[in-house]
ZAGU-472270 format. One record per atom (N, C-alpha, C, O, CB): x, y, z. Coordinates in steps of 0.02 Angstrom, whole numbers, padded with zeros to 5 digits, always signed. Glycine has a CB too. Layout:
! ZAGU-472270
XYZ...
This chain:
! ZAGU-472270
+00042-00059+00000+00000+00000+00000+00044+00062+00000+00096+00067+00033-00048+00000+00061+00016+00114-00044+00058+00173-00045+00021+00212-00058-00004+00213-00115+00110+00179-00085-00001+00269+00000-00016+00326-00014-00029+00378+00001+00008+00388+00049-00036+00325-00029-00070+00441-00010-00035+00526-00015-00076+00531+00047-00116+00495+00076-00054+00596-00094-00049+00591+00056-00054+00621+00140-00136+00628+00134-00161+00595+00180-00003+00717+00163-00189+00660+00090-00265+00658+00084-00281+00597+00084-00335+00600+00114-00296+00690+00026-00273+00547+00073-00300+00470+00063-00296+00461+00131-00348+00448+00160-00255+00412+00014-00208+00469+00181-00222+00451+00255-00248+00472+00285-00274+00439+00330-00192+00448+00289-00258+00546+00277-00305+00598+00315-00376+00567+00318-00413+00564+00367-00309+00674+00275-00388+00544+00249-00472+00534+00245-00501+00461+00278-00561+00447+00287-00496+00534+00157-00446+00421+00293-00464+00358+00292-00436+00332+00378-00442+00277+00405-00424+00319+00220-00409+00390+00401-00364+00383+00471-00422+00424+00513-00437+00409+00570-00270+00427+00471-00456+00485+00470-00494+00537+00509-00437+00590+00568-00453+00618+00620-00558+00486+00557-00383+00588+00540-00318+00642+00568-00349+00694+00508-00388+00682+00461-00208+00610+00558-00314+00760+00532-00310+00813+00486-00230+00805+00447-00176+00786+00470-00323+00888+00530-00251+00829+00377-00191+00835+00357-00123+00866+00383-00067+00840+00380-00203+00857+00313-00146+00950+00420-00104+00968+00450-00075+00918+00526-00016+00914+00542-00128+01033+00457-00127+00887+00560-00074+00838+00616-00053+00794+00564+00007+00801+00574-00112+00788+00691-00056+00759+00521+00015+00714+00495+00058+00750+00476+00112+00722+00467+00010+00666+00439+00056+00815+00463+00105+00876+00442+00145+00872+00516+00205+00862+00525+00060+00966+00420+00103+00880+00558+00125+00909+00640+00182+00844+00656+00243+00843+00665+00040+00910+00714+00135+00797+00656+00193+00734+00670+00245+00730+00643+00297+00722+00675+00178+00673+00657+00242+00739+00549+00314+00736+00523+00370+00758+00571+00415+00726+00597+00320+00779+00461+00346+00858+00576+00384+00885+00596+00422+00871+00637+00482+00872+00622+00369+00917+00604+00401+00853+00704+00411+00808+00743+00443+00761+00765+00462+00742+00821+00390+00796+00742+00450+00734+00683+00505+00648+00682+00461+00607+00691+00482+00552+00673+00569+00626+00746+00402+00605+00713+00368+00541+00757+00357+00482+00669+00367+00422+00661+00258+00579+00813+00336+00530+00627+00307+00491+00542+00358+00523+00493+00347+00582+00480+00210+00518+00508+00422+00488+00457+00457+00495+00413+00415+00480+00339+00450+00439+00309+00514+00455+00430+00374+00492+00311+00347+00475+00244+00394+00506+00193+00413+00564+00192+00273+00500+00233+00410+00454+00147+00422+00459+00084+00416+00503+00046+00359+00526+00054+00403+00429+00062+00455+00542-00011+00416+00591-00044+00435+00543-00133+00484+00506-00142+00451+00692-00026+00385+00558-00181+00385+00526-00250+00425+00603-00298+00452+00655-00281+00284+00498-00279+00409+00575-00352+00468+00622-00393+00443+00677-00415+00464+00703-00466+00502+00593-00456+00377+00711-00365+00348+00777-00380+00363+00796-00300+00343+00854-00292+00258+00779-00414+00377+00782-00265+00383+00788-00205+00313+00786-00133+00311+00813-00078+00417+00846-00214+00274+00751-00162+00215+00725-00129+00252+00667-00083+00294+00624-00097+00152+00697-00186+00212+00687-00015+00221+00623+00023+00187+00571-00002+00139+00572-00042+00203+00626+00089+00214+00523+00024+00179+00432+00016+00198+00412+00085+00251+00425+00113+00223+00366-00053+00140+00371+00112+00140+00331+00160+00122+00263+00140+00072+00250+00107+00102+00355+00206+00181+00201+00167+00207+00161+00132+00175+00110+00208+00170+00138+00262+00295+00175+00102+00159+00043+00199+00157+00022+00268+00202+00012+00329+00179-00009+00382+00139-00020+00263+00264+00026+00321+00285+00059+00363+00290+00107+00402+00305+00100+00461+00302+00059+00356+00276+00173+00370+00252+00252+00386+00187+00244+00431+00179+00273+00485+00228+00300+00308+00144+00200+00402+00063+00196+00432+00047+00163+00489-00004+00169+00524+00016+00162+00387+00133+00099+00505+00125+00054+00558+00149+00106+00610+00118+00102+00663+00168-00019+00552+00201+00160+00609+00231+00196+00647+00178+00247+00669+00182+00264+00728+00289+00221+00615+00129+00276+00633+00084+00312+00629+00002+00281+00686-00036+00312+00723+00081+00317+00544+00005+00215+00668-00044+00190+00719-00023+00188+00786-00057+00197+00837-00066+00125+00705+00059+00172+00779+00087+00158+00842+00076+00237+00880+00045+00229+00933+00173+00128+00833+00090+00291+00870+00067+00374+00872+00047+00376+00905+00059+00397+00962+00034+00411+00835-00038+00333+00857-00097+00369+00875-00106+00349+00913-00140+00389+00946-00145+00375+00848-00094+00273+00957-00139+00216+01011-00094+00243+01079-00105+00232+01139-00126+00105+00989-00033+00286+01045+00016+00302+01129-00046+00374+01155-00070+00378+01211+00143+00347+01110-00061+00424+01097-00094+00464+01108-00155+00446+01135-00170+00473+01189-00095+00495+01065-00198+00403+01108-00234+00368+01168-00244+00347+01213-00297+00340+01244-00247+00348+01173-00170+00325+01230-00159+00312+01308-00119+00364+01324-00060+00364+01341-00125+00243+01332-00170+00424+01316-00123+00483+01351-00060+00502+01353-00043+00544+01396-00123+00481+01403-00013+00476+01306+00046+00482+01325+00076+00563+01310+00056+00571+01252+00081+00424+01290+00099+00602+01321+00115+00681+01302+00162+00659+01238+00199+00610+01239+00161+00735+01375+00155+00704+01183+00195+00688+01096+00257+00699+01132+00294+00659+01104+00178+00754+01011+00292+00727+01175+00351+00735+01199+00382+00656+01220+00440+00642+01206+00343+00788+01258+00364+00636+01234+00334+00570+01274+00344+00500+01220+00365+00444+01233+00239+00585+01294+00325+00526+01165+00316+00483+01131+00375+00447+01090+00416+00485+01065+00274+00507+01100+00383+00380+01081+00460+00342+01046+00400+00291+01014+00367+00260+01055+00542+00295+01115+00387+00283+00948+00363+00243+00905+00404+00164+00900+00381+00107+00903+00365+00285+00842+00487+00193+00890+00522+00118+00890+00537+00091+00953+00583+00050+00959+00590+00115+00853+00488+00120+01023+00517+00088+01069+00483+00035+01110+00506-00008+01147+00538+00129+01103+00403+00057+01086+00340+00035+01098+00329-00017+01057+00340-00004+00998+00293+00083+01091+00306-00087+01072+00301-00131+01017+00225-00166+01023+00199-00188+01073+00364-00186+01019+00200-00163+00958+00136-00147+00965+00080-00199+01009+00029-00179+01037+00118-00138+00896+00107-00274+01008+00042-00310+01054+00057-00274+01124+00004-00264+01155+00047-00412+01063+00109-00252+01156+00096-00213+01220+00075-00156+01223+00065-00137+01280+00142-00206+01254+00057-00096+01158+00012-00069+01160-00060-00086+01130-00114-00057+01132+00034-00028+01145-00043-00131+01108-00136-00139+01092-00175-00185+01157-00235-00190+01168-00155-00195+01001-00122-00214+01192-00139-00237+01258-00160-00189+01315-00203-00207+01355-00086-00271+01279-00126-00122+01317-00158-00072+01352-00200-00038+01356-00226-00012+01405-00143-00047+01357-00219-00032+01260-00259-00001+01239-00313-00042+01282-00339-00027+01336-00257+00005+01164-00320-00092+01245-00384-00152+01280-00388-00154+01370-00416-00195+01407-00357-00251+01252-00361-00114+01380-00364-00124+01465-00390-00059+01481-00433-00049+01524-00287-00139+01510-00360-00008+01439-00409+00066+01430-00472+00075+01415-00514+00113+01439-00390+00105+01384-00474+00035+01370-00567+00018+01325-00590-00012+01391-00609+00022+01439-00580-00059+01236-00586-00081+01392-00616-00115+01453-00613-00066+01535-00632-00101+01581-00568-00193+01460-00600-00018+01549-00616+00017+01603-00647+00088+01601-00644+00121+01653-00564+00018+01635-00679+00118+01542-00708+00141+01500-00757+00101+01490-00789+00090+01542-00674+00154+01455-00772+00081+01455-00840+00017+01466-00862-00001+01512-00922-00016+01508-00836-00043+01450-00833-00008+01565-00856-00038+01640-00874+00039+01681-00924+00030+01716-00777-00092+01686-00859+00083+01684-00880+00177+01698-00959+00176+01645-01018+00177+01663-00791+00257+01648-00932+00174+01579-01010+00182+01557-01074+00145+01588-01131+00169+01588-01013+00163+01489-01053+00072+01618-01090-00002+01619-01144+00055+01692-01204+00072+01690-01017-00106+01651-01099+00066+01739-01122+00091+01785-01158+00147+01799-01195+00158+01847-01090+00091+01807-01134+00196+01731-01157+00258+01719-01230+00229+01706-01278+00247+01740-01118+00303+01658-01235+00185+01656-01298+00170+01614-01348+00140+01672-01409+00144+01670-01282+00111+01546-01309+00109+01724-01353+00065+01773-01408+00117+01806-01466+00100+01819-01303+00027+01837-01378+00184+01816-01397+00220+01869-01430+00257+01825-01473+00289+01856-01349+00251+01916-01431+00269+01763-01493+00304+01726-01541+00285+01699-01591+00316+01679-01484+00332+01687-01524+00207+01696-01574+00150+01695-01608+00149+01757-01667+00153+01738-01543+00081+01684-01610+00146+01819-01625+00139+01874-01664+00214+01894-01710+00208+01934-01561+00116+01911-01651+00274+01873-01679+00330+01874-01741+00331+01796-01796+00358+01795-01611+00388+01877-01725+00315+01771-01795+00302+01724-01846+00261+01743-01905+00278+01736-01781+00273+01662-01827+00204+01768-01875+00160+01801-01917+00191+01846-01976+00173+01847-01844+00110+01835-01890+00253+01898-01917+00248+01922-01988+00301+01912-02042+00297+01940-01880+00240+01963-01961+00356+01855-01993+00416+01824-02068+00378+01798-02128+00389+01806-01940+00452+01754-02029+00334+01766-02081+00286+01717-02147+00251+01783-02207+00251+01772-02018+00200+01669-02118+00229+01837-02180+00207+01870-02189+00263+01912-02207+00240+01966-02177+00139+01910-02185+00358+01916-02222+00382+01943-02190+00417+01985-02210+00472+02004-02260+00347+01959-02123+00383+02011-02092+00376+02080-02021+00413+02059-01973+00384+02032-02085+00287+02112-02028+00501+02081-01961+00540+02082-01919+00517+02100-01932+00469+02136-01955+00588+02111-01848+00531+02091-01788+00509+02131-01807+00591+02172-01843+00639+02157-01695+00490+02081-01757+00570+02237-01750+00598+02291-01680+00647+02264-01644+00636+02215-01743+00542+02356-01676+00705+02316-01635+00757+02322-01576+00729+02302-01540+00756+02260-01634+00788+02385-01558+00660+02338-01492+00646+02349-01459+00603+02280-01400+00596+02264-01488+00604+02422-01526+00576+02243-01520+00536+02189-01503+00579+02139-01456+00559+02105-01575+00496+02174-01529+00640+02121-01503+00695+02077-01450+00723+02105-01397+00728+02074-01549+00747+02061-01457+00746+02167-01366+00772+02142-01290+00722+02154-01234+00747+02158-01345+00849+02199-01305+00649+02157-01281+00606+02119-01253+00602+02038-01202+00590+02005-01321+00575+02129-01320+00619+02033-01329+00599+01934-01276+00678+01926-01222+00684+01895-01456+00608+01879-01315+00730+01964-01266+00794+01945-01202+00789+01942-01169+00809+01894-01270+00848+01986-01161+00743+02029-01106+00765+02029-01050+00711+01966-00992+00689+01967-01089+00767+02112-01099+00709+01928-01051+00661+01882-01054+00593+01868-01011+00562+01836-00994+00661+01904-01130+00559+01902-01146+00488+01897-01110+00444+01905-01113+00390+01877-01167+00472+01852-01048+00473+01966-00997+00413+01995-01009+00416+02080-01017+00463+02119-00902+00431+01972-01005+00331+02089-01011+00307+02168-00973+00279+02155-00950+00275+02098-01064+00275+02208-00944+00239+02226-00924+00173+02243-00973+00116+02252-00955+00063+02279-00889+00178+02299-01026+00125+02233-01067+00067+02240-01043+00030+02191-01030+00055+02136-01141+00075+02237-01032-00036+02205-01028-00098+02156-01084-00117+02129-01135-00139+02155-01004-00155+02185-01065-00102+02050-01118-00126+01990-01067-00189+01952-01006-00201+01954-01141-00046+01924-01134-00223+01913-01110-00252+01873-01074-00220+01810-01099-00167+01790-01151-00286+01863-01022-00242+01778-00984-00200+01705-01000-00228+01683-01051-00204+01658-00918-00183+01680-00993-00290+01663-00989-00332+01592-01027-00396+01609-01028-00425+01664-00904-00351+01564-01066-00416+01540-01094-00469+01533-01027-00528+01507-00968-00512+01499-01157-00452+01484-01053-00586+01498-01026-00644+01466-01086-00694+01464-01117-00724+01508-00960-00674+01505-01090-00691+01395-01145-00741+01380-01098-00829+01355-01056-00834+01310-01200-00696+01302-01122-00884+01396-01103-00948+01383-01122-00986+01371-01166-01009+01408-01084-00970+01406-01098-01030+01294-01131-01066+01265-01102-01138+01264-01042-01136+01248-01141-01038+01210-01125-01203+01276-01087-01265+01294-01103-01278+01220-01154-01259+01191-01113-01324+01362-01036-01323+01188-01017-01362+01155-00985-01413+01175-00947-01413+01223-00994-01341+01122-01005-01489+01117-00971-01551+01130-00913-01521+01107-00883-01501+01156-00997-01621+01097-00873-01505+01037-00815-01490+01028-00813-01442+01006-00841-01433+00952-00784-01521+01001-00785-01397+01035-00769-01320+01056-00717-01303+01023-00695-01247+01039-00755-01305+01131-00682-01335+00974-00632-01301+00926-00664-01302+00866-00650-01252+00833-00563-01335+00919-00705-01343+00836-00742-01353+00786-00799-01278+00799-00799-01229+00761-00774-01439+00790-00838-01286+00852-00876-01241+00867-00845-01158+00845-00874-01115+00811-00890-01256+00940-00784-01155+00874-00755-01106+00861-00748-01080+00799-00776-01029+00778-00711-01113+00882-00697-01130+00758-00668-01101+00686-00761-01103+00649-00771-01051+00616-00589-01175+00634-00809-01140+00651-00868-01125+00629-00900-01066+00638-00919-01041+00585-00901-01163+00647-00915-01025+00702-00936-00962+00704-00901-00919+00675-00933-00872+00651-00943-00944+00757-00836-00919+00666-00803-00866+00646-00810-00880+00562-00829-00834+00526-00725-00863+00681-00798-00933+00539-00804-00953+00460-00887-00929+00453-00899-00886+00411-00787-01053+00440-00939-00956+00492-00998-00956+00444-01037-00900+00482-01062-00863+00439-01043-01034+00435-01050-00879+00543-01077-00816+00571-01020-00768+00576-01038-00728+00619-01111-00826+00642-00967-00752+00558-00928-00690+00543-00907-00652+00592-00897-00592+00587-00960-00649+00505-00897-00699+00663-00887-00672+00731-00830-00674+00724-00802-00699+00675-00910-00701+00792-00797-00641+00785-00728-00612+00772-00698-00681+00838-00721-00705+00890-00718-00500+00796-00647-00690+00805-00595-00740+00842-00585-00708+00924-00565-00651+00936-00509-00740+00793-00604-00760+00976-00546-00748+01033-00519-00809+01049-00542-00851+01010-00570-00716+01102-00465-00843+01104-00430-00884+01113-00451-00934+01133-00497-00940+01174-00394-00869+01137-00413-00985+01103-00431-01055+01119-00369-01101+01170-00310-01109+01153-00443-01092+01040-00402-01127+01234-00373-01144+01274-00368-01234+01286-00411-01267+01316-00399-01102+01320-00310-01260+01258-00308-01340+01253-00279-01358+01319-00241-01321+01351-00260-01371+01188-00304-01437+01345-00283-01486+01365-00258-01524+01359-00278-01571+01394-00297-01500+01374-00179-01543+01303-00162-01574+01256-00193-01575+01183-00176-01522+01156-00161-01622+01280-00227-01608+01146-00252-01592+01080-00331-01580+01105-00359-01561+01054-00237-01658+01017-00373-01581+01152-00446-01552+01166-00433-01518+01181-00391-01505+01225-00494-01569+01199-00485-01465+01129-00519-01394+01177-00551-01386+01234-00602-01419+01232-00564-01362+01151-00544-01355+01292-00571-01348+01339-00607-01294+01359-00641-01294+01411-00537-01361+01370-00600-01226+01305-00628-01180+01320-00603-01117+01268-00544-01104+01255-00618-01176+01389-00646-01091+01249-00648-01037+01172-00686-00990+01195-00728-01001+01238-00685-01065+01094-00672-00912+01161-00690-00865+01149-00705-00855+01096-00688-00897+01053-00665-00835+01166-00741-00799+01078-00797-00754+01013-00822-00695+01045-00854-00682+01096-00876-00800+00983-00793-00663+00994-00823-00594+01014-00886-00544+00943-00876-00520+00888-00738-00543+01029-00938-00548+00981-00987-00513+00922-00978-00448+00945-00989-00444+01006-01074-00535+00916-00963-00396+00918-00988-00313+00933-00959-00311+01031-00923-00345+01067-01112-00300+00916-00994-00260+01036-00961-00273+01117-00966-00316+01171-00955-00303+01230-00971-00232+01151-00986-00374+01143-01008-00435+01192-00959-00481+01195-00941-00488+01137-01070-00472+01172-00923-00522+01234-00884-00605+01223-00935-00647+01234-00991-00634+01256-00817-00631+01279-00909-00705+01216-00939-00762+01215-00904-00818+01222-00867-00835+01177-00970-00767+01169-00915-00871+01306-00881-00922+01308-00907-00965+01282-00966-00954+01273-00864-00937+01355-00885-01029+01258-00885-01091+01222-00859-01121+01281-00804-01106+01303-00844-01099+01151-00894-01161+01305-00877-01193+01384-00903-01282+01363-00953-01301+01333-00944-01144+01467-00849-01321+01390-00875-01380+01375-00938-01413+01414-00966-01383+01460-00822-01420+01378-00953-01458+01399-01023-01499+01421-01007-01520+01493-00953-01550+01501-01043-01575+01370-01036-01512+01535-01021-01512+01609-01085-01528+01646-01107-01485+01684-00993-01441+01634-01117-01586+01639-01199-01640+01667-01202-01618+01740-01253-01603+01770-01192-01751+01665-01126-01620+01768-01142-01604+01845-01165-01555+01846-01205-01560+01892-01096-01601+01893-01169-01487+01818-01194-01419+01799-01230-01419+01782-01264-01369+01791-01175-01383+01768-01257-01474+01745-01323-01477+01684-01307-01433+01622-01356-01415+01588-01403-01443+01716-01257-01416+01607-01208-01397+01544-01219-01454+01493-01182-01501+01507-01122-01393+01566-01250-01464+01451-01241-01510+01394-01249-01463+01340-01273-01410+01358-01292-01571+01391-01230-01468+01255-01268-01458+01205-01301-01486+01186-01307-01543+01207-01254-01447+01171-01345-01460+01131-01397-01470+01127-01404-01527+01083-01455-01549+01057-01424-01418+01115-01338-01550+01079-01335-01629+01039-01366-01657+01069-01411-01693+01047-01274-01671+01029-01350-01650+01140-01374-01714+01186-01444-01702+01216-01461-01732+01267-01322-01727+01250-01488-01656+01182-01570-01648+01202-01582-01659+01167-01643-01654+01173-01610-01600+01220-01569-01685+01091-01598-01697+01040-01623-01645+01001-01680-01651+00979-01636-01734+01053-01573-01570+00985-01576-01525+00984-01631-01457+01028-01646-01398+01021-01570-01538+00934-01646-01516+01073-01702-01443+01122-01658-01414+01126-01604-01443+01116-01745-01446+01205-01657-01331+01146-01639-01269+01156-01683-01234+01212-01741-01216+01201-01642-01236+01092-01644-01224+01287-01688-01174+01319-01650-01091+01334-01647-01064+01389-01713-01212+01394-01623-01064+01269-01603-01017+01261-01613-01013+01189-01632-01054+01148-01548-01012+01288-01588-00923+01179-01557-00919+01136-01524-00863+01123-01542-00821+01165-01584-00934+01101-01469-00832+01072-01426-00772+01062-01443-00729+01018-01461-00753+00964-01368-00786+01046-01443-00649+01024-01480-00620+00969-01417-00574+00969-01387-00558+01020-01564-00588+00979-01397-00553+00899-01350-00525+00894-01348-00470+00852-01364-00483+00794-01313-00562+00885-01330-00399+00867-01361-00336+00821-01272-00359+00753-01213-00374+00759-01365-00215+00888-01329-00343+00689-01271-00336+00631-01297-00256+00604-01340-00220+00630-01277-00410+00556-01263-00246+00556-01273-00166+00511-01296-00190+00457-01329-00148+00427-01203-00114+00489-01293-00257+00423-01336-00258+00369-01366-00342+00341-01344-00380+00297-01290-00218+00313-01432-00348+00391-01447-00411+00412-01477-00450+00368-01497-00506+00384-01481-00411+00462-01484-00424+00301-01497-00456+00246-01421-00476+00208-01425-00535+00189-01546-00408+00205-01371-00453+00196-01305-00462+00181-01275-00525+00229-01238-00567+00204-01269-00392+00192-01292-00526+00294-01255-00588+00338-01307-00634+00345-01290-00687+00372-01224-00568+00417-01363-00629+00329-01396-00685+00329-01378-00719+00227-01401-00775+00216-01490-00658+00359-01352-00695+00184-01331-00720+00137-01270-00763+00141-01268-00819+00115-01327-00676+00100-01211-00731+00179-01158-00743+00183-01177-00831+00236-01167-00891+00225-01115-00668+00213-01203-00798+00284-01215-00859+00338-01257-00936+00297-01244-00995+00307-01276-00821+00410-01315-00903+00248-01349-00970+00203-01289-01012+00173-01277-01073+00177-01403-00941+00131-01241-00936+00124-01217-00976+00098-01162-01028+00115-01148-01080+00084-01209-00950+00064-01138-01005+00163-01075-01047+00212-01107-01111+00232-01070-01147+00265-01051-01003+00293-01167-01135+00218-01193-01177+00250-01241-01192+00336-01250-01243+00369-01145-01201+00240-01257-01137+00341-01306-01126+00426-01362-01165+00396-01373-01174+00336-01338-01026+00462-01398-01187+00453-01447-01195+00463-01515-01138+00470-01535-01122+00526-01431-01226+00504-01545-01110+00407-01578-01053+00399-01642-01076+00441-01677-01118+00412-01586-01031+00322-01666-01052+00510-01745-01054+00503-01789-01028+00488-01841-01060+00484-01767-01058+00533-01789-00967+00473-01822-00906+00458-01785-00871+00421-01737-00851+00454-01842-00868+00509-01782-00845+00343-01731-00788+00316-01781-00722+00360-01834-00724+00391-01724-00781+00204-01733-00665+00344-01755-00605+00371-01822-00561+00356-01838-00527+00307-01707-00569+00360-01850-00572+00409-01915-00514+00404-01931-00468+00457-01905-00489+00508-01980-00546+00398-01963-00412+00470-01968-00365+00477-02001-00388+00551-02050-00426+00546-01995-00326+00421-01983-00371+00613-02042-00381+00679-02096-00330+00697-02101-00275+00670-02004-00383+00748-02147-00360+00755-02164-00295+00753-02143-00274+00816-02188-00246+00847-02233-00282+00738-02083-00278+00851-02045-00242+00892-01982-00210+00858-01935-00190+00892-02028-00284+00947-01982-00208+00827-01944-00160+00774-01857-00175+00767-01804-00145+00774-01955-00073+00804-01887-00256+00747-01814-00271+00713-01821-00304+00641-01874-00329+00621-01770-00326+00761-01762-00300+00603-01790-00345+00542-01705-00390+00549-01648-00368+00556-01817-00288+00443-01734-00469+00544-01703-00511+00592-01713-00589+00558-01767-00601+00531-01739-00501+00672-01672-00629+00559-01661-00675+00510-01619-00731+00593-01576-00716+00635-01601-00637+00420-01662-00797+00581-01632-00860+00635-01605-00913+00601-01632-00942+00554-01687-00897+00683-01545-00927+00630-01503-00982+00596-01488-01048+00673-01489-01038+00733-01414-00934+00558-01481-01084+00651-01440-01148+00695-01373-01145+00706-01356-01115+00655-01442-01216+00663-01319-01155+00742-01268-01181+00729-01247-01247+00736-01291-01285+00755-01238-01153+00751-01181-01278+00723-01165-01346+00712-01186-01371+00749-01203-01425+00725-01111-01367+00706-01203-01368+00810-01219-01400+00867-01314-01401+00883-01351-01443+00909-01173-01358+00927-01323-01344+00856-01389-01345+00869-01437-01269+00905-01496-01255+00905-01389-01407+00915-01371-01233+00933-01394-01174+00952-01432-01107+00922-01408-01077+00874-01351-01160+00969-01491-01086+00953-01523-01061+00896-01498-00992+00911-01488-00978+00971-01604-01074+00888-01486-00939+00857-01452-00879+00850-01486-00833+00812-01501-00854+00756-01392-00888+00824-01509-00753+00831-01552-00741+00791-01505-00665+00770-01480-00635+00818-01635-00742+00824-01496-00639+00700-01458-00611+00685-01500-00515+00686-01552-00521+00652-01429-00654+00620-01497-00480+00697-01520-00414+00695-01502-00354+00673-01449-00324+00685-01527-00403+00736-01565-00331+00626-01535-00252+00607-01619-00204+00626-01676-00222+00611-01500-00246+00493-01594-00127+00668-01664-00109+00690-01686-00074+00624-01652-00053+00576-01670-00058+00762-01767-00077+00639-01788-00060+00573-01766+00020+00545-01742+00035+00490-01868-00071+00573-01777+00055+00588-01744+00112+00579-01692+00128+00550-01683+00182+00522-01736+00130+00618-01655+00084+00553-01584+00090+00528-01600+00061+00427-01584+00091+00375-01521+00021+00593-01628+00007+00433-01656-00020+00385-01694+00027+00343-01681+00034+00284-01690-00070+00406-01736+00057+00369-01764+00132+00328-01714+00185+00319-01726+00219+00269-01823+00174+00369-01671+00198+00346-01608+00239+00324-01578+00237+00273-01565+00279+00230-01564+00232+00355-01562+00167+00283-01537+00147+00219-01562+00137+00136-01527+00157+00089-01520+00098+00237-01623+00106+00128-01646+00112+00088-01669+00182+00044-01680+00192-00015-01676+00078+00106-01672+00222+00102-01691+00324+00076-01610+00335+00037-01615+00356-00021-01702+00410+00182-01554+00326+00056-01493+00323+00026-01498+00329-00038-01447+00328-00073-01459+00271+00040
């Protein structure tokens, strides 16, 4: 890949002048071609992410050494930055969830509950942050490379016992998802072993739920329903997976009318 300082600007969402600023700087050496236009080469762009993710973790541009930082230990921080950020919102959301509830049945919050929310919608009360939704599979590596091949979920790690899987990750949008093996003392089985009964199931928001319900037919899913319109205002398409789990894929209609006015 090679290219001019407007292409990175437009596709990075930096202004032209900060990749100007950085040059200056030293932090981004780009190339110039035989009119004297920069080019950013993937090298220039790897040094350039490295930049941007220190500037995200606050680091002052003074501060900053591109060749000194190597990137899974910043994208490992990054992810420890996101994840405590997410867990502030989780709580933020709890307590304005919890103040709507109570508007909605009638019942003001008190003096002390607003100037709470005022002084910034932070306590020490312990809330929940994060969900983890868990799904048992007989074989949980198969399970794995399948979601990611035919529902288009994003890879997380797979943890062996010699050559068995014992336990997998997937990540849809901001949710994980364990792949936990079959465990009877728990009452953990899949749904191999009910004869595909199901007393769950996973609903998962996409951006364009007619496009992944194609991709997902054609990979081979188990289609139960292609996508139609609810009248709780999703338009939403259910598939099986290898095992039997039923999964229902989502785009809100709203969004769906957006698009089509385009």
């Amino acid at each position: 890949m090679d290219l001019g300082i407007g292409d990175v600007a437009r596709r990075s969402g930096l202004t032209e002048r900060t990749l100007r600023y950085y040059e200056e700087l030293g932090l981004v050496t780009p190339e110039r071609d035989h009119g004297g236009r920069r080019r950013y080469d993937a090298g220039t762009l790897a040094r350039l992410y490295r930049v941007r993710l220190l500037r995200e973790l606050a680091t002052p541009l003074a501060g900053i050494d591109p060749d000194a930082d190597d990137l899974p230990t910043l994208t490992r921080q990054h992810l420890a930055d996101l994840d405590d950020r997410l867990a502030e919102l989780a709580r933020t959301r709890e307590r304005v969830r919890a103040l709507e509830d109570r508007l909605l049945a009638g019942s003001p919050p008190g003096d002390e509950a607003l100037l709470d929310l005022l002084a910034g919608l932070h306590s020490d009360e312990r809330m929940p942050t994060r969900r983890i939704t868990l799904l048992v599979y007989r074989d949980i590596a198969a399970a794995h490379a399948w979601l990611i091949d035919v529902f288009g979920l994003a890879p997380g790690p797979l943890a062996f016992e010699g050559d068995h899987a014992i336990h997998g990750e997937i990540h849809a949008g901001d949710g994980v998802i364990w792949l936990h093996r079959e465990a009877p003392e728990h009452r953990l089985v899949s749904p191999l072993a009910t004869d595909g009964l199901v007393t769950a199931s996973l609903a998962v928001h996409v951006d364009d739920v007619d496009g992944h319900h194609a991709r997902a037919r054609d990979a081979g899913a188990e289609v139960v329903y292609p996508p139609v319109d609810q009248p709780y205002g999703y338009r939403e398409y259910s598939a099986h997976d290898l095992e039997g789990h039923l999964w229902s894929f989502q785009t809100p209609l709203a969004m769906t009318e957006e698009t089509e006015e385009r």
